[in-house]
N, C-alpha and C positions, 0 to 999 in steps of 0.2 A: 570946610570938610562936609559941612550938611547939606551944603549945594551939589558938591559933588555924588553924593549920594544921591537926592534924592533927582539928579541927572539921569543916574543910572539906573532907576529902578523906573522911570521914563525909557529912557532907551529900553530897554528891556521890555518893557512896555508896548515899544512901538513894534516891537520884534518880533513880540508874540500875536499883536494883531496884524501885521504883514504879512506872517507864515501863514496866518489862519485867512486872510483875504485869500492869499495863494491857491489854499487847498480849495475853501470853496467855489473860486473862480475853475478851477480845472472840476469838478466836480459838476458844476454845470455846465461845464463844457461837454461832461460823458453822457451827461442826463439828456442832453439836446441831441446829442447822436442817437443815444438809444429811442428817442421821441421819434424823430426822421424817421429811424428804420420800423421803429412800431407804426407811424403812419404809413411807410409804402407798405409794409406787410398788410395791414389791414386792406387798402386802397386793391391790392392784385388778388387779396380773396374775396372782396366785392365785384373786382371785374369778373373771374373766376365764378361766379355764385351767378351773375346777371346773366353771362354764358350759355353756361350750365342750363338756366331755363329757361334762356331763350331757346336753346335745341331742344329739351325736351317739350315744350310747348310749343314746336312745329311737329311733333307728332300726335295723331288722331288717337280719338279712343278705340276707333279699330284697331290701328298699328297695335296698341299696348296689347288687346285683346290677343290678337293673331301672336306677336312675343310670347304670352303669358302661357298659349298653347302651345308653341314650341319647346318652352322652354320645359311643360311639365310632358311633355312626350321627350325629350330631352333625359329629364330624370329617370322616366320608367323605362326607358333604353338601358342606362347607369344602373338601376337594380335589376336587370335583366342580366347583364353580364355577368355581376360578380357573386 
């Protein structure tokens, strides 16, 4: 009788560290997806960023200059009309 029980409170035992290997085997499995996709997300706003200025650093500080006066002759057009 006391073997038998104390079988059971083994088994049971084994059962509730099996469910729980279970969970956190899939739980690391979500955690490695969501790592993958935080690394490509980060990796495309790096390319994205190195891009970025690499184009604006083929522009001269005249360019920017000449922009800068468009763009405020631009504006006082805009409070011209309205």
């Amino acid at each position: 009788m006391m073997l038998n029980l104390v079988m059971s409170v083994d088994d049971r035992n084994r059962k509730a560290l099996e469910s729980r290997s279970l969970a956190d085997d899939e739980r690391i499995t979500f955690l490695e997806t969501q790592l993958k996709e935080a690394k490509y997300i980060a990796e495309d706003a790096d390319r994205k960023y190195d891009e970025a200025r690499t184009d604006f650093g083929s522009y001269s500080f005249c360019d920017s200059v000449c922009f800068s006066g468009c763009l405020q002759h631009a504006e006082l057009q805009n409070k011209s009309i309205y």
